[in-house]
C-alpha positions, 0 to 999 in steps of 0.5 A, a space after each residue: 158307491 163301490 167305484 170312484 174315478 180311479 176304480 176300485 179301491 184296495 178295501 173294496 178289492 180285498 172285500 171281493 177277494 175275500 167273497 170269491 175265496 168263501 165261495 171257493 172253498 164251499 165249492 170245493 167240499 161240496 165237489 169233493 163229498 158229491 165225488 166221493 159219494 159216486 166212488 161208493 155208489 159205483 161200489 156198491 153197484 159192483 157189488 150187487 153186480 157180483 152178488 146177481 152174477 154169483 145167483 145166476 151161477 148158482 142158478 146153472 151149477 148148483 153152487 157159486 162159483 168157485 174161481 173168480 174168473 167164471 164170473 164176467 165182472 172178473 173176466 179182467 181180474 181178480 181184485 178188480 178196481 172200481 172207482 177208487 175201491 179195489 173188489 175182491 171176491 172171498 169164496 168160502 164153500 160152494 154155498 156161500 161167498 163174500 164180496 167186498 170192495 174197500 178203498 185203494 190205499 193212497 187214493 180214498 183212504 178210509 177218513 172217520 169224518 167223511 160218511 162217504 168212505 169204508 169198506 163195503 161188503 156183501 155176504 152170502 148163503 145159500 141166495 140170502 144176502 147181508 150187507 155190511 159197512 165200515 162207514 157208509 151212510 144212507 141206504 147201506 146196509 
């Protein structure tokens, strides 16, 4: 049926073509939603990282820290990058603190149809936590 003595025909080739490049394009934006959706979830790790690293101050001192550096997720640091968001660390008193993490300019930039892209932030006082986001969706806040 598809094929002849001579093969296949121009038709038929440009049917398979055109079946292989649907394939590819879904493929493609799936590959990209499932690799943004990493990057978040990377960020939001950090970030609870800082928030359990900043308790365990508090826990010891008192108070958070009051320079990044006295956490070990910023021993590198401070911003430090994760993924493609680069994490910043706002102090603002002894007994609270802000973390955010926002997408590196040029390399995940904020895109309002993509639920996989945003700045994340936690925000803390005195050991209670709020969540917040740009645009992140599912579990966060």
């Amino acid at each position: 049926m598809f094929f002849n003595k001579k093969g296949m025909t121009l038709i038929e080739l440009m049917i398979v073509v055109a079946i292989v490049g649907i394939l590819a394009s879904v493929a493609v934006v799936v590959y990209s939603n499932v690799r943004s959706k990493g990057y978040v979830t990377e960020a939001k790790q950090a970030l609870m990282t800082i928030y359990q690293e900043q308790e365990n101050y508090r826990a010891e001192h008192g108070t958070y820290a009051t320079n990044p550096s006295d956490l070990p997720f910023f021993k590198k640091g401070h911003p430090q990058t994760v993924g493609q968001y680069s994490v910043d660390l706002t102090l603002l008193n002894p007994n609270e603190f802000r973390a955010k993490a926002d997408p590196d300019s040029g390399k995940m930039a904020y895109k309002a149809n993509d639920k996989y892209t945003g700045w994340l932030e936690i925000y803390a006082t005195d050991g209670v936590m709020t969540k917040s986001s740009q645009h992140i969706a599912n579990d966060w806040p």
